[in-house]
Backbone as CSV, one residue per row, in Angstrom:
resi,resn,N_x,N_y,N_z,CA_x,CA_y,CA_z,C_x,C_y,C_z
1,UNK,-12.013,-46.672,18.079,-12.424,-45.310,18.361,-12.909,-44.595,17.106
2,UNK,-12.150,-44.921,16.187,-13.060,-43.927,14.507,-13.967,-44.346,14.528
3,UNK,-14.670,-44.886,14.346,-16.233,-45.786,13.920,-17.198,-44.572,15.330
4,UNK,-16.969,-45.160,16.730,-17.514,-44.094,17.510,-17.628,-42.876,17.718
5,UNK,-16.056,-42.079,17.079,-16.139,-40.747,16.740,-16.833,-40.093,15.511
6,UNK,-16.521,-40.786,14.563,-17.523,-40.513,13.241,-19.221,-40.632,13.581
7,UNK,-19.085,-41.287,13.942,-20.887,-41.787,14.481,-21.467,-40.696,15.413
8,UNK,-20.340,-39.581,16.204,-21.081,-39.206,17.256,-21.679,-37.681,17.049
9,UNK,-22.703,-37.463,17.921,-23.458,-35.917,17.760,-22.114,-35.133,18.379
10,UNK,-21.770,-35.748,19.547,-21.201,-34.529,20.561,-20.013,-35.778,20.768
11,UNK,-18.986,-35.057,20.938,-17.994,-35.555,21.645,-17.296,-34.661,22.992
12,UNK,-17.101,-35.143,24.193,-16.755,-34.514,25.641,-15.380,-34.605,25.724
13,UNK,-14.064,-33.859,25.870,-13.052,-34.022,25.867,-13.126,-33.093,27.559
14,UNK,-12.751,-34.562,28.622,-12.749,-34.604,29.933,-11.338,-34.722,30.411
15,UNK,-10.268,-34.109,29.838,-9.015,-34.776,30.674,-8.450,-33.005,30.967
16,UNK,-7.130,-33.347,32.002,-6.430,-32.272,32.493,-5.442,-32.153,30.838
17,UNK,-6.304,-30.468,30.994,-5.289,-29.261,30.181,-4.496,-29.936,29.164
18,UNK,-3.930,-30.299,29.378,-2.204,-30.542,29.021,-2.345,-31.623,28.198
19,UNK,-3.470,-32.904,28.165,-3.732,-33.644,27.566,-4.508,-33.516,26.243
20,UNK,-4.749,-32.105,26.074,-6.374,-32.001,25.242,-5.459,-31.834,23.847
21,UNK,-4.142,-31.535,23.557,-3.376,-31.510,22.053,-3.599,-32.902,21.687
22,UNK,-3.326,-34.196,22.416,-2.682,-35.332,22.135,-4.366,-36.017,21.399
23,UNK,-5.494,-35.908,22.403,-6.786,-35.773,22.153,-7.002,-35.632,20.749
24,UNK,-6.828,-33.913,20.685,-7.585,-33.457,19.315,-7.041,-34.481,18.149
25,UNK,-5.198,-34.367,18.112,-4.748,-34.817,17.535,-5.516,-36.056,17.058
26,UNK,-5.204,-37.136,17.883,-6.159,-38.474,17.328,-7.518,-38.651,16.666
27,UNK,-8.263,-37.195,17.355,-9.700,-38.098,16.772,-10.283,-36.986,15.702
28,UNK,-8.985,-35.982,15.409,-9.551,-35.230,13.816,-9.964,-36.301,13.303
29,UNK,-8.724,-36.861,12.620,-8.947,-37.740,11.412,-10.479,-38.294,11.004
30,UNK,-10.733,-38.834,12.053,-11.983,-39.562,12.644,-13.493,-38.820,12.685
31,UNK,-13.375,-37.317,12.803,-14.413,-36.910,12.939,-15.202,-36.549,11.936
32,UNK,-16.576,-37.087,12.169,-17.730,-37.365,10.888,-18.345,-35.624,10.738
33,UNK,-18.999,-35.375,9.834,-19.068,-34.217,9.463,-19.871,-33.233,10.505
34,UNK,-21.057,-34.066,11.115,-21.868,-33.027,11.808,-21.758,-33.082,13.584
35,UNK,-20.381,-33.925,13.933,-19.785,-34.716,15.319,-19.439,-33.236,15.809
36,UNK,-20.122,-32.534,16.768,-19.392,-31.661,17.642,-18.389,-31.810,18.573
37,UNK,-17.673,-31.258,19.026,-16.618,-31.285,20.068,-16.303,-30.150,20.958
38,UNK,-16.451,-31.076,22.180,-16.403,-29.462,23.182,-15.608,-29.905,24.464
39,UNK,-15.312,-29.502,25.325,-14.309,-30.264,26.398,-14.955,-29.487,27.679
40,UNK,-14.356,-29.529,28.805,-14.269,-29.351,29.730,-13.592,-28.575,30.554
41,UNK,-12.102,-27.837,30.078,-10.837,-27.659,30.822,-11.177,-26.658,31.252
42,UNK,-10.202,-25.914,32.579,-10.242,-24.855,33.280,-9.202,-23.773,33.005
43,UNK,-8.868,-24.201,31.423,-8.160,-22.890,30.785,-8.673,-22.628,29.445
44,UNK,-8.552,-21.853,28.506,-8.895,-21.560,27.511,-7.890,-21.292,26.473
45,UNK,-7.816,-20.463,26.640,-6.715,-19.704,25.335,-5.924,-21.171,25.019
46,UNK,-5.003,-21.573,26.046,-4.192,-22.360,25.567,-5.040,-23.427,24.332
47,UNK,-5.881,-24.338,25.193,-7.079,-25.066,24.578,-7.265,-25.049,23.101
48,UNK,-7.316,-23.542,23.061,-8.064,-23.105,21.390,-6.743,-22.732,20.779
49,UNK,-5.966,-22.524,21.396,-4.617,-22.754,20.141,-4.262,-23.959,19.990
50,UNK,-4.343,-25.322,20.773,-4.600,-26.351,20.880,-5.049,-27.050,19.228
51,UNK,-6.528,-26.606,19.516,-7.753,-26.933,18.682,-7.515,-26.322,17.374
52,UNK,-6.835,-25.049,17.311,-6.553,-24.319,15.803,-4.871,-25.607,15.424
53,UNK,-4.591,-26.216,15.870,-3.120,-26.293,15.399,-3.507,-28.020,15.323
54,UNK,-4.451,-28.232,15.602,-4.841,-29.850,15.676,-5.713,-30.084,15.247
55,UNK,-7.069,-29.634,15.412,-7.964,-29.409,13.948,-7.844,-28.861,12.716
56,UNK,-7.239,-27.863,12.455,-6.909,-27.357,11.407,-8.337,-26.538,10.614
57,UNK,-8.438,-27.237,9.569,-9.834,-26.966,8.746,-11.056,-27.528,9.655
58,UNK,-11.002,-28.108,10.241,-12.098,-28.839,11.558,-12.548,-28.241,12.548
59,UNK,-12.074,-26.990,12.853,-11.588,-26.011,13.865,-13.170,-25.752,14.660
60,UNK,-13.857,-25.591,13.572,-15.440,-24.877,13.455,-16.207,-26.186,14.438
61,UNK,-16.045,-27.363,14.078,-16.502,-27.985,15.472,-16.269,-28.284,16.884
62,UNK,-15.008,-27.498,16.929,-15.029,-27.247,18.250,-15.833,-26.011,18.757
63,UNK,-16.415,-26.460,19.975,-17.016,-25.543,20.786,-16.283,-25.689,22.493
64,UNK,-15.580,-24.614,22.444,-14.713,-24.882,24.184,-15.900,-24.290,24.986
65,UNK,-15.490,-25.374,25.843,-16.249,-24.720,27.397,-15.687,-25.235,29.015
66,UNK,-16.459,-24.625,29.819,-15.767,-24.969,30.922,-16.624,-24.746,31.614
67,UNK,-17.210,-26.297,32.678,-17.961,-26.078,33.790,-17.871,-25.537,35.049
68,UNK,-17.960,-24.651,35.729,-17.815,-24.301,37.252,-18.214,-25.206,38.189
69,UNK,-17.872,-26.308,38.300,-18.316,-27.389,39.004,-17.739,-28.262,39.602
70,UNK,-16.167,-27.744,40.049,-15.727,-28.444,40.613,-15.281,-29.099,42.105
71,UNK,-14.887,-30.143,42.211,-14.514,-30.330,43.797,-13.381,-30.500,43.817
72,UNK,-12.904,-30.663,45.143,-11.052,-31.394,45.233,-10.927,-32.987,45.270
73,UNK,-12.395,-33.425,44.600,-12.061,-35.507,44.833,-12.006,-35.172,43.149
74,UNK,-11.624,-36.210,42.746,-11.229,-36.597,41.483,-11.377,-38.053,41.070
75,UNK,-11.887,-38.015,39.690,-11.943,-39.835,39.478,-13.515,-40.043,39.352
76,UNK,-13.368,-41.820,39.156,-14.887,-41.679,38.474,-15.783,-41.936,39.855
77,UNK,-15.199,-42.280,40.466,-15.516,-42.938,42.298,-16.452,-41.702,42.776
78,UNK,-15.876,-40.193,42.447,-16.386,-39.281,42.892,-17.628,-38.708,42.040
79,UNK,-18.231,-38.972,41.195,-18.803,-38.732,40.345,-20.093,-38.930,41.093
80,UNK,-20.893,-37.527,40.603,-22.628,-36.776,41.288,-23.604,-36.738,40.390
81,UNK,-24.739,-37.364,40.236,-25.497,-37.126,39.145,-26.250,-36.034,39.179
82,UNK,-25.956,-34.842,40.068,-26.163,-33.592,40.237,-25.331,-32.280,39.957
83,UNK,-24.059,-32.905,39.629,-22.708,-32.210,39.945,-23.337,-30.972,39.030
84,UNK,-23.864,-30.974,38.146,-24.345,-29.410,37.397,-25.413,-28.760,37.611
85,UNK,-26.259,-29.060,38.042,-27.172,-28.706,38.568,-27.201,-27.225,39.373
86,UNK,-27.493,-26.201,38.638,-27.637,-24.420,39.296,-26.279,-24.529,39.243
87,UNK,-25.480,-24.970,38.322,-23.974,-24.641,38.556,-23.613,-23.690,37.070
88,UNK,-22.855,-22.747,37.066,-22.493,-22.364,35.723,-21.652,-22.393,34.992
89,UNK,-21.750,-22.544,33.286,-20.524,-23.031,32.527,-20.637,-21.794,31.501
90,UNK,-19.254,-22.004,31.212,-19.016,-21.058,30.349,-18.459,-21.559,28.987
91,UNK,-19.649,-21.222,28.007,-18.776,-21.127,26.953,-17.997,-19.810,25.866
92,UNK,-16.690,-20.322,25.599,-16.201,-19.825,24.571,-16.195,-19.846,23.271
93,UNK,-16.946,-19.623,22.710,-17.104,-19.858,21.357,-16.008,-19.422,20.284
94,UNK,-15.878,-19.908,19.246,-15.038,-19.270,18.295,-15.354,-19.184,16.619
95,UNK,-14.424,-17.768,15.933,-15.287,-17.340,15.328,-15.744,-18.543,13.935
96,UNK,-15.205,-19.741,14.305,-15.464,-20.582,13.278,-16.813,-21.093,13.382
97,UNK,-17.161,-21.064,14.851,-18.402,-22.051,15.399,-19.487,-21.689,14.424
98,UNK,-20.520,-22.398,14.021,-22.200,-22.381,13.664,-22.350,-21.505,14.832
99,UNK,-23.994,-20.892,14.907,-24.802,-21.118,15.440,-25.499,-22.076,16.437
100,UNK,-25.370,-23.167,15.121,-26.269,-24.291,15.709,-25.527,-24.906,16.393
101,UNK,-23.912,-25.000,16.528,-22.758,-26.161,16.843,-23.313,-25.134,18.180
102,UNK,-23.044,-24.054,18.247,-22.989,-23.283,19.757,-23.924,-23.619,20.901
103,UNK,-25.505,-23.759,20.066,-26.685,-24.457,20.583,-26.906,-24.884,21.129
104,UNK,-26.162,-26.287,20.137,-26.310,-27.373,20.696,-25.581,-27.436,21.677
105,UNK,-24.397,-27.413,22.095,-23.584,-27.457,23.055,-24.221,-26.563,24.572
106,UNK,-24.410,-25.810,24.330,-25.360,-24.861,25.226,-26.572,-25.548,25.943
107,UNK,-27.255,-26.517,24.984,-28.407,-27.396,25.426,-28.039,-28.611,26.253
108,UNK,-27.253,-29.193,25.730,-26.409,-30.161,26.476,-26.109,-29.680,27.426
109,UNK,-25.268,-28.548,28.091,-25.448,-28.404,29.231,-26.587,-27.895,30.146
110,UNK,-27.571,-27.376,29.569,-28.906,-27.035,30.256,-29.673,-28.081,30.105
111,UNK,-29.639,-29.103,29.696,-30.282,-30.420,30.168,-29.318,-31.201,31.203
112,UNK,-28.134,-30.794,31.369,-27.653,-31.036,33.034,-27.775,-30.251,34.194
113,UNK,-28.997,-28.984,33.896,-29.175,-28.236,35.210,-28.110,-27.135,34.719
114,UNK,-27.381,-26.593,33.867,-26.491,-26.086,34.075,-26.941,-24.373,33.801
115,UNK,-26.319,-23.699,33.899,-26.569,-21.715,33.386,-25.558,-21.838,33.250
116,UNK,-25.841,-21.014,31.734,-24.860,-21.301,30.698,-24.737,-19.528,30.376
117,UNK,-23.099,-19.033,30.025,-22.892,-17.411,29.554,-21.950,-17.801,28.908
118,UNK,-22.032,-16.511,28.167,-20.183,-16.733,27.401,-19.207,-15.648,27.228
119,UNK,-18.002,-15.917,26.815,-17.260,-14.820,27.283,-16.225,-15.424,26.202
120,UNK,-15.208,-14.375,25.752,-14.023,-15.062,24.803,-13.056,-16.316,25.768
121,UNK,-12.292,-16.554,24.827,-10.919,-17.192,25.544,-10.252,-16.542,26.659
122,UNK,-10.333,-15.162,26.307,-9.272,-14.390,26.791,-9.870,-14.011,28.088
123,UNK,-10.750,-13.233,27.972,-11.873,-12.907,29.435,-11.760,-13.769,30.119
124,UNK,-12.154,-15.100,29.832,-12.213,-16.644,30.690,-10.882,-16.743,31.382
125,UNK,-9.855,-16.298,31.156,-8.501,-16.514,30.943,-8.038,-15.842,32.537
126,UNK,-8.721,-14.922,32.582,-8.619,-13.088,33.349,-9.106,-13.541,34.390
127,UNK,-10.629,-13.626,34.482,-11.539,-14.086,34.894,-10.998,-15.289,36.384
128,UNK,-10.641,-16.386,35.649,-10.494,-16.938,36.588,-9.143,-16.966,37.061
129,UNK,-7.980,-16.591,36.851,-6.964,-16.747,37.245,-7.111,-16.090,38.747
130,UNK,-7.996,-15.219,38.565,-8.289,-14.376,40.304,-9.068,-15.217,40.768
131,UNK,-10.361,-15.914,40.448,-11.571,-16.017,41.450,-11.013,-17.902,41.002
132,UNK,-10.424,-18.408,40.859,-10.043,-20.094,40.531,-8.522,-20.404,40.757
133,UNK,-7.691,-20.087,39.942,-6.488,-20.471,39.479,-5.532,-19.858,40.883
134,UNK,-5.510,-19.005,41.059,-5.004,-18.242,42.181,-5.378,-18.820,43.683
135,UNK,-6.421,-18.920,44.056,-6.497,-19.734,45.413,-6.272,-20.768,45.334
136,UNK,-6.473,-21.698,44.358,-5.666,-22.858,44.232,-4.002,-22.814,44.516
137,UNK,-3.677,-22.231,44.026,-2.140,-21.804,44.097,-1.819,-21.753,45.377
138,UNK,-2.545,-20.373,45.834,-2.045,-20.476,47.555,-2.339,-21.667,48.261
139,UNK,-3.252,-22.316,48.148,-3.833,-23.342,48.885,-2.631,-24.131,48.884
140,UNK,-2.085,-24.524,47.499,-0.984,-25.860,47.772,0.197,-25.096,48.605
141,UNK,0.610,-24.101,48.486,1.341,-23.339,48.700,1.544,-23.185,50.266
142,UNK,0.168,-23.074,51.100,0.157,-23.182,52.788,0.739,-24.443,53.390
143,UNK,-0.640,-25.447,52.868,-0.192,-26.702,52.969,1.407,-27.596,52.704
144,UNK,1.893,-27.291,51.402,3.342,-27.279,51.035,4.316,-26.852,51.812
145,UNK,4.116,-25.301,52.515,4.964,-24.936,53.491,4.718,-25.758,54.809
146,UNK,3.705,-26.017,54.938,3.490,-26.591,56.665,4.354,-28.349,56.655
147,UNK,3.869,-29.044,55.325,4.470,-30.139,55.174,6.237,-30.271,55.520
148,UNK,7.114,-29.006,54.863,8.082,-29.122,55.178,8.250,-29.130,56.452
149,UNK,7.758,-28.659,57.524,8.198,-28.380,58.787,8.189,-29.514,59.588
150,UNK,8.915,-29.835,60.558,9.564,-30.624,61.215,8.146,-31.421,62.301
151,UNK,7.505,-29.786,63.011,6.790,-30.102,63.686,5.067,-29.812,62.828
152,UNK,5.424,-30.184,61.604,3.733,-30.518,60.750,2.404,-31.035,61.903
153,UNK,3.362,-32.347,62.307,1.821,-33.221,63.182,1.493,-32.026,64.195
154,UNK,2.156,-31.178,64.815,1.860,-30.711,66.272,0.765,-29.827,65.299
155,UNK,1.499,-29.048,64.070,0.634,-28.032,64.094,-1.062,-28.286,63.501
156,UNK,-0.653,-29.569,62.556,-2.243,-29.919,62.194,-3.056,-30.511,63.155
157,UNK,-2.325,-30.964,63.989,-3.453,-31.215,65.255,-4.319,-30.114,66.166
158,UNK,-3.922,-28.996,65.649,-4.884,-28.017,66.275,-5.056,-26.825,65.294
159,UNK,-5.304,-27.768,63.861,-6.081,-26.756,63.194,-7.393,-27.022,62.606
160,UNK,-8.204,-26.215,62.585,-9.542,-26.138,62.747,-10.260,-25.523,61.309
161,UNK,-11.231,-25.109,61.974,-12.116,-25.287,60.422,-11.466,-24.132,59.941
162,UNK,-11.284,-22.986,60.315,-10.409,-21.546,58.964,-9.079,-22.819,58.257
163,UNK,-8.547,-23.513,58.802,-7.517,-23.858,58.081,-8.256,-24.611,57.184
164,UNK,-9.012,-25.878,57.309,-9.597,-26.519,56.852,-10.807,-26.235,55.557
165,UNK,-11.183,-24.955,55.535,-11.874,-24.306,54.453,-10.793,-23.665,53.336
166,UNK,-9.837,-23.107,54.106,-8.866,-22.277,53.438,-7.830,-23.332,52.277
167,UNK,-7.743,-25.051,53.295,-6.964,-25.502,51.940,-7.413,-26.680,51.833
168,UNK,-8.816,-26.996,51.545,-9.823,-28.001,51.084,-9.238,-28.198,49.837
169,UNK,-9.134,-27.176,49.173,-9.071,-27.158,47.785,-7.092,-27.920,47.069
170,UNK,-6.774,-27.824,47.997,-5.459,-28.543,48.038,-5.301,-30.401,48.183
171,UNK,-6.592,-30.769,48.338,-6.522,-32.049,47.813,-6.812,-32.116,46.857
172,UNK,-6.954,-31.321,45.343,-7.269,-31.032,44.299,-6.276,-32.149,43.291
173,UNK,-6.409,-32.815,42.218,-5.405,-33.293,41.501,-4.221,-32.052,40.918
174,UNK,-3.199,-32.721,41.539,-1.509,-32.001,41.401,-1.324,-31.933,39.659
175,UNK,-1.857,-33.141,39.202,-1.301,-33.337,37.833,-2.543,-32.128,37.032
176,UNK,-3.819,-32.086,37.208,-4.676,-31.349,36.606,-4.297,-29.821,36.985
177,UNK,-4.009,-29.573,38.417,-3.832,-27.672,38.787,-2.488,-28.130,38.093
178,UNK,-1.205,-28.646,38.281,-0.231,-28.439,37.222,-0.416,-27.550,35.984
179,UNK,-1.034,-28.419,34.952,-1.405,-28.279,33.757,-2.276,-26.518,33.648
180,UNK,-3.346,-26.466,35.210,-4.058,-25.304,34.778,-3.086,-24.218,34.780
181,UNK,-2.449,-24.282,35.973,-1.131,-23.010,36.412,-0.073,-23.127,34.969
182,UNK,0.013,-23.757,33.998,1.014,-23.712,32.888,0.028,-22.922,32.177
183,UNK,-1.047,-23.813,31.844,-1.432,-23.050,30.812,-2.300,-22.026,31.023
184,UNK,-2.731,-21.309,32.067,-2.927,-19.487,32.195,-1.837,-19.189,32.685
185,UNK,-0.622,-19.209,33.048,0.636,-18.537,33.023,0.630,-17.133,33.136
186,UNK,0.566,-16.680,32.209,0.616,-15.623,31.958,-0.318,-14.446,33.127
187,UNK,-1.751,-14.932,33.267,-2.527,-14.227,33.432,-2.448,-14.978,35.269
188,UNK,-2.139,-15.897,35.622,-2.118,-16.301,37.298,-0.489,-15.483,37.802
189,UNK,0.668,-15.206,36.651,1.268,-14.106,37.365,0.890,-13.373,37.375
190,UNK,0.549,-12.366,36.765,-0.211,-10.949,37.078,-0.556,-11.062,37.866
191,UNK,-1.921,-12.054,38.829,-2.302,-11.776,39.739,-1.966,-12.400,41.160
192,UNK,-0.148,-13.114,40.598,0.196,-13.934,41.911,0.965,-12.261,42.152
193,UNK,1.653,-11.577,41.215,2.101,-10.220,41.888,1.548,-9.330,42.643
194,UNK,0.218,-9.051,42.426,-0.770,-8.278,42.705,-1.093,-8.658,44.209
195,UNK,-1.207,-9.870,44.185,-1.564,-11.070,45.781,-0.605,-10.113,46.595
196,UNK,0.821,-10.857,46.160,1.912,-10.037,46.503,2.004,-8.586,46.966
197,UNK,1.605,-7.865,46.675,1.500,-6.679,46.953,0.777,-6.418,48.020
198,UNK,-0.292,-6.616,47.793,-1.593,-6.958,48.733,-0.700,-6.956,50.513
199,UNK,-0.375,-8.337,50.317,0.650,-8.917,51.621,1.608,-8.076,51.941
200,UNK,2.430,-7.242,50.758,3.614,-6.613,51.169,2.652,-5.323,52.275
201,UNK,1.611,-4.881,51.654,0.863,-3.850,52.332,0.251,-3.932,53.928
202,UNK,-0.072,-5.348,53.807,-0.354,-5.991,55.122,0.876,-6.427,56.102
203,UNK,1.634,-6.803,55.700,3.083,-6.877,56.486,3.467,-5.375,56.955
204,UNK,3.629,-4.713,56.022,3.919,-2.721,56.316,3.131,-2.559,57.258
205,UNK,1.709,-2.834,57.782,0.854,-2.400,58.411,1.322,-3.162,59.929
206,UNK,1.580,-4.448,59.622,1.365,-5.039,61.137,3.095,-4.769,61.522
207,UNK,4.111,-4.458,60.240,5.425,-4.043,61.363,5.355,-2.495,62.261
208,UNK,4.493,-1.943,61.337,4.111,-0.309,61.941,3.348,-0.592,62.757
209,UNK,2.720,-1.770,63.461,1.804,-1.548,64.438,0.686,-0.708,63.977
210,UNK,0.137,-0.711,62.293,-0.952,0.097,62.196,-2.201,-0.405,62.258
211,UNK,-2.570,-0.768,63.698,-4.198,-1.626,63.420,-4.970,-0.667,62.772
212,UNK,-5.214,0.440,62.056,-6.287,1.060,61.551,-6.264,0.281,60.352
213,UNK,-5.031,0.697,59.696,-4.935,-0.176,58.178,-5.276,-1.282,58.384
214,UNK,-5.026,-2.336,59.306,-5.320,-3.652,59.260,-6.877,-3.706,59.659
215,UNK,-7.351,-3.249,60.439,-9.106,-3.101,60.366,-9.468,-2.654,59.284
216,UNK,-9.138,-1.559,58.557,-9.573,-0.973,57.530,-9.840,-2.191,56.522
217,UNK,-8.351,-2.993,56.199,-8.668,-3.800,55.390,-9.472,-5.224,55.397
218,UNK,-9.609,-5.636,57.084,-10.538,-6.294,57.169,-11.526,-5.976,56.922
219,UNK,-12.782,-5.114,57.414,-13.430,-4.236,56.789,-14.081,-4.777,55.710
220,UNK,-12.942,-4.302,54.460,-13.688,-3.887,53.392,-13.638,-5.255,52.794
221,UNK,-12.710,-6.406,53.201,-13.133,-8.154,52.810,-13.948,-8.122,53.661
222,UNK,-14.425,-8.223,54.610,-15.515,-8.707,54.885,-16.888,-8.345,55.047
223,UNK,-16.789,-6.542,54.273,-18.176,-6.258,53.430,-18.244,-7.456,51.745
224,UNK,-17.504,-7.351,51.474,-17.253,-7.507,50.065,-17.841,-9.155,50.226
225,UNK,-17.188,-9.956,50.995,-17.468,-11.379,51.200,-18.954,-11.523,52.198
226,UNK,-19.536,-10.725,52.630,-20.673,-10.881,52.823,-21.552,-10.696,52.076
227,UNK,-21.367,-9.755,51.270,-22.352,-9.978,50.002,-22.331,-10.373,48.967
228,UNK,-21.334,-11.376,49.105,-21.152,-12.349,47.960,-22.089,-13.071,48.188
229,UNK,-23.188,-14.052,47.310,-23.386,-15.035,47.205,-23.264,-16.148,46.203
230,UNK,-23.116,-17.220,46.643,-22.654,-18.557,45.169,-23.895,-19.006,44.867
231,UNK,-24.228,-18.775,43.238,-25.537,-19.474,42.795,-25.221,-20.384,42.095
């Protein structure tokens, strides 16, 4: 592996979260002077304290990023030679990066189709714990509860596509959302409380028998989700 890491323009660090210390660790030593390094993961902050405590003086070639491109198959079996394509990644840059290290990394992904923005660690952090990290959560979370139940088969036999959209994302790798839910922590409670609340408000409504509130709040999800669109 030194000989290939020294030798390389770019290096891709592709594994779940939790793996990316053990990573850096090994292939500092190794890395040739103008070898960029940028990864993949669906957390940040953690990542780049990662990268400051394992690169050290090396720090400046890392460039973190993170593609929006994912599915719930996993492995190389599943692999799209489109998978980026009009999809968007984000990088985080840091204040060690070049210019040019940023660039380049930026180009590399726009020669995979990709639209590319950037945002700190921390934003990224915020960011997705609501619109990523969080429905993931519930997702295992439905599914998880239904598994315990006695009569599971009766009930998945007559569930249909709302169930089936709602926890697609729950065949997701356990060991990779693991790792993501540790390392935004911080920022997927905030908004598992908030969820929380949400529900406590919707429960208040349907023990009061208040269908206004409960239209009301349909309503305004399903202005909001109609004019969403995914580019």
């Amino acid at each position: 592996m030194a000989a290939e890491i020294a030798d390389a323009d770019l290096v891709m660090l592709a594994t779940p979260v939790g793996q990316m210390a053990e990573l850096m660790a090994r292939i500092a030593p190794h890395l040739g002077p103008q070898t960029i390094i940028t990864d993949g993961g669906s957390t940040k902050s953690d990542v780049v304290r990662e990268a400051y405590a394992q690169l050290g003086s090396r720090v400046g070639q890392f460039v973190p990023a993170h593609p929006i491109a994912g599915a719930e198959l996993s492995g190389a079996s599943a692999a799209r030679s489109d998978l980026f394509q009009w999809k968007k990644v984000v990088l985080t840059p840091l204040p060690e990066n070049s210019a040019v290290s940023v660039d380049r990394v930026r180009r590399a992904w726009e020669l995979c189709g990709a639209m590319v923005s950037q945002m700190t660690p921390a934003q990224h952090d915020e960011v997705f714990a609501v619109v990523s990290h969080l429905p993931h959560l519930l997702s295992f979370a439905l599914v998880h509860d239904i598994a315990q139940r006695d009569n599971r088969d009766l009930l998945l036999s007559f569930a249909a596509s709302g169930f089936r959209d709602f926890t697609r994302i729950a065949a997701s790798s356990p060991e990779m959302w693991r790792d993501i839910c540790m390392g935004n922590r911080e920022a997927l409670l905030g908004e598992l409380q908030v969820y929380i609340a949400e529900l406590n408000r919707l429960s208040s409504a349907l023990a009061a028998g208040d269908a206004e509130q409960l239209e009301q709040t349909f309503f305004a999800a399903r202005e909001l989700r109609a004019g969403w669109t995914l580019k």
